[in-house]
ZAZA-314819 format. One record per residue (C-alpha): residue number from 1; residue in one letter; x, y, z. Coordinates in nm, 2 decimals. Layout:
{site NUM,'a',{X,Y,Z}}
...
This chain:
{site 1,'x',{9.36,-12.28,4.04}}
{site 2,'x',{9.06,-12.45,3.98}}
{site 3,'x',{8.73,-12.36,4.00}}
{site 4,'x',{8.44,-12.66,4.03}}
{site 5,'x',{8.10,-12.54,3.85}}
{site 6,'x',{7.81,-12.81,3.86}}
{site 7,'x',{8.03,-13.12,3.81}}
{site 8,'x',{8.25,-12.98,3.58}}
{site 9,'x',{8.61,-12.86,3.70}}
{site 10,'x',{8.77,-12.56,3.50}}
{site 11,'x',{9.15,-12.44,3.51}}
{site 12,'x',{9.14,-12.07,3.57}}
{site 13,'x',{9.50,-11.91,3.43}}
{site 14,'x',{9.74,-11.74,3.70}}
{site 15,'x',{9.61,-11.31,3.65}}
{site 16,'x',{9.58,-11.03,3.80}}
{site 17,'x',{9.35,-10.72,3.75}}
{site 18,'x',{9.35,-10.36,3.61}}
{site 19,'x',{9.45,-10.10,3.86}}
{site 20,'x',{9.19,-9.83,3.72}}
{site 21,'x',{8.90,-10.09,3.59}}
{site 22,'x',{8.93,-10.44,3.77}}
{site 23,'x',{8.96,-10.62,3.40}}
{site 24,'x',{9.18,-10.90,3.45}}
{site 25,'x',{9.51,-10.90,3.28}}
{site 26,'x',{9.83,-11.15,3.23}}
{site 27,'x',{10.02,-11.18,3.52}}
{site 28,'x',{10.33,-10.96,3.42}}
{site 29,'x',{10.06,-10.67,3.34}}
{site 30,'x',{9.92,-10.39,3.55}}
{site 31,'x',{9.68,-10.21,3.28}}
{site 32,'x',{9.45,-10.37,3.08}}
{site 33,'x',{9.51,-10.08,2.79}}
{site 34,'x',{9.74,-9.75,2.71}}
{site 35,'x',{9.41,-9.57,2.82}}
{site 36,'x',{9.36,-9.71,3.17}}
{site 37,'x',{9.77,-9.66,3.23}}
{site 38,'x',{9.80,-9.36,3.10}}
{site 39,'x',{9.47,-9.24,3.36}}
{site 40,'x',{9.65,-9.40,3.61}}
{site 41,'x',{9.95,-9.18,3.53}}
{site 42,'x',{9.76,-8.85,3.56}}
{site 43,'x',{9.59,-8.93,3.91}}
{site 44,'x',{9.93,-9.04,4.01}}
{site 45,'x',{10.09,-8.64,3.93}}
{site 46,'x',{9.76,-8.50,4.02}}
{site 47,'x',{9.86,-8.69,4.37}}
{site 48,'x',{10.14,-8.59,4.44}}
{site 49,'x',{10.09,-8.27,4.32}}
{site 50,'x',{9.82,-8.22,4.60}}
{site 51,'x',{10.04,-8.39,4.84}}
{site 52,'x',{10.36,-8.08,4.78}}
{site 53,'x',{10.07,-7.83,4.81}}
{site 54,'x',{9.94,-7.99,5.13}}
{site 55,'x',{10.30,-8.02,5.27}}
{site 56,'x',{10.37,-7.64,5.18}}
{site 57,'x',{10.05,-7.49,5.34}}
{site 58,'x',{10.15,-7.71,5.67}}
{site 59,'x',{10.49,-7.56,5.68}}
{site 60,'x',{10.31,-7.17,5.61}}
{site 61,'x',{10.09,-7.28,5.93}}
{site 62,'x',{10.36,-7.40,6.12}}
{site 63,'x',{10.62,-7.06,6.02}}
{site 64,'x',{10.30,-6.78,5.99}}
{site 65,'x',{10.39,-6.72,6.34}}
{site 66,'x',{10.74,-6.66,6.40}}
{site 67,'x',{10.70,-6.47,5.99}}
{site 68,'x',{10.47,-6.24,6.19}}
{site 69,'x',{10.65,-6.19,6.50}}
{site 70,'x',{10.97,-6.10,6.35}}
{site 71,'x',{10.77,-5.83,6.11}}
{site 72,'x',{10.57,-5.66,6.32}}
């Protein structure tokens, strides 16, 4: 790619950029550090973690009633 800049033309190398902080990083990268991956680890298992308690309280919602008409 290039980029032009007041007459002057300049090669800008292939990259992508950090998932967590937008710094760009080679290509073949996702992180720009250990730090930034291993954040994007936890919000990751914090995720999903939500997600199984979300799914669970939907399926206590949609039982609660047929639970309560069979006990009382």
């Amino acid at each position: 790619m290039l980029l032009m800049d007041d007459d002057q033309m300049t090669e800008i190398q292939p990259h992508k950029h950090c998932l967590v902080c937008g710094n760009s990083v080679r290509a073949d990268e996702n992180f720009c550090d250990e730090l930034c991956e291993s954040k994007y680890k936890s919000a990751q298992k914090r995720q999903q973690i939500l997600f199984i308690i979300f799914i669970l309280i939907m399926m206590l919602i949609l039982f609660m009633p047929s639970i309560l008409k069979t006990a009382g």
